[in-house]
C-alpha positions in Angstrom: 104.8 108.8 109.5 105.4 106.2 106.8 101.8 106.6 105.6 102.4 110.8 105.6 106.3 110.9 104.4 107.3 111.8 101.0 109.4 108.9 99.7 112.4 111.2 100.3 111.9 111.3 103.6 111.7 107.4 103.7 114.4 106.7 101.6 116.9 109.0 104.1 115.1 107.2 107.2 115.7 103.9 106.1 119.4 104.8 105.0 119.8 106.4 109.0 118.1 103.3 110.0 121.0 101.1 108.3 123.9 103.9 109.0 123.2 105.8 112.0 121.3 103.5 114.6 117.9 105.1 114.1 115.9 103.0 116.1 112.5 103.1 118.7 115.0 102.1 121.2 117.9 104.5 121.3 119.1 108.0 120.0 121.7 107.9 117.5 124.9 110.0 118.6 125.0 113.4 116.6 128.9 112.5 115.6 127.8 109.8 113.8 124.7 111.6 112.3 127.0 114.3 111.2 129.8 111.9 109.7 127.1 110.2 107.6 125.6 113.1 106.2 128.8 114.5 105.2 129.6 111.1 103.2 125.9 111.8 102.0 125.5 115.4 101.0 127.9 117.3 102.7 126.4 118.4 105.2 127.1 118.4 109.0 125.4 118.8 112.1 126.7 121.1 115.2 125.5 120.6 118.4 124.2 124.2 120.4 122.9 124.5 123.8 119.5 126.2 122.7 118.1 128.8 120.5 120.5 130.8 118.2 119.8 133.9 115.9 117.9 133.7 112.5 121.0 134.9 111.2 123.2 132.6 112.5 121.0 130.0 111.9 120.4 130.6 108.2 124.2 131.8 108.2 124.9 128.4 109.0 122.5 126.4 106.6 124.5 128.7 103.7 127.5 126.7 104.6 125.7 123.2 104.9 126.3 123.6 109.4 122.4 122.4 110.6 122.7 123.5 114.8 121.2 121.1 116.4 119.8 121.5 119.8 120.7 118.5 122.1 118.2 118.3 125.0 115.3 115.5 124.7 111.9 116.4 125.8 110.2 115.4 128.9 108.5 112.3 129.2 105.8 113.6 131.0 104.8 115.5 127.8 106.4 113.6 125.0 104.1 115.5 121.9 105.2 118.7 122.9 107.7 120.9 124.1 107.9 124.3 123.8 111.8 124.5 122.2 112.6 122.0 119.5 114.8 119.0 120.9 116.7 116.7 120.0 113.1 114.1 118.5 112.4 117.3 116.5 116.0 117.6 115.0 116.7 114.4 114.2 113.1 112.8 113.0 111.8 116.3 111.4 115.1 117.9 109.5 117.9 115.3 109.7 116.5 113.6 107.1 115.9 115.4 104.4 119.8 116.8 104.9 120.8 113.2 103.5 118.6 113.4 100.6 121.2 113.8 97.9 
């Protein structure tokens, strides 16, 4: 993605890198996610078992609450999954949240 990524994106990936342990070999814990975007820009990340309403969703995102589904796809078919997971979460919204 580096070639792709707006320099916003980079910038946040390399501060999760340094903050959250975003690396190739594990995923980061959602607590600490959450506490570091809450230094950053206030917001915070709440774990949910699956799919919620658009309203409670968006409802959420007006009081700076991202849900954030918990469950990691399976390896057998690691580009794609027909929920988002826990790779979409944290490598697609997670971090623009901590761009201030």
């Amino acid at each position: 993605w580096e070639k792709y990524a707006c320099k916003e994106y980079m910038k946040s990936m390399n501060l999760m890198k340094k903050h959250c342990n975003y690396h190739r070999n594990a995923i980061p814990q959602l607590s600490s996610i959450s506490s570091f975007l809450q230094i950053q820009t206030n917001f915070r990340l709440r774990p949910v078992a699956g799919l919620i309403s658009s309203r409670d969703f968006l409802n959420g995102l007006a009081f700076r609450t991202f849900f954030c589904t918990q469950y990691i796809r399976h390896p057998s078919k690691p580009l794609y999954t027909p929920e988002p997971d826990i790779c979409h979460e944290l490598l697609g919204h997670v971090p623009m949240f901590a761009d201030r």
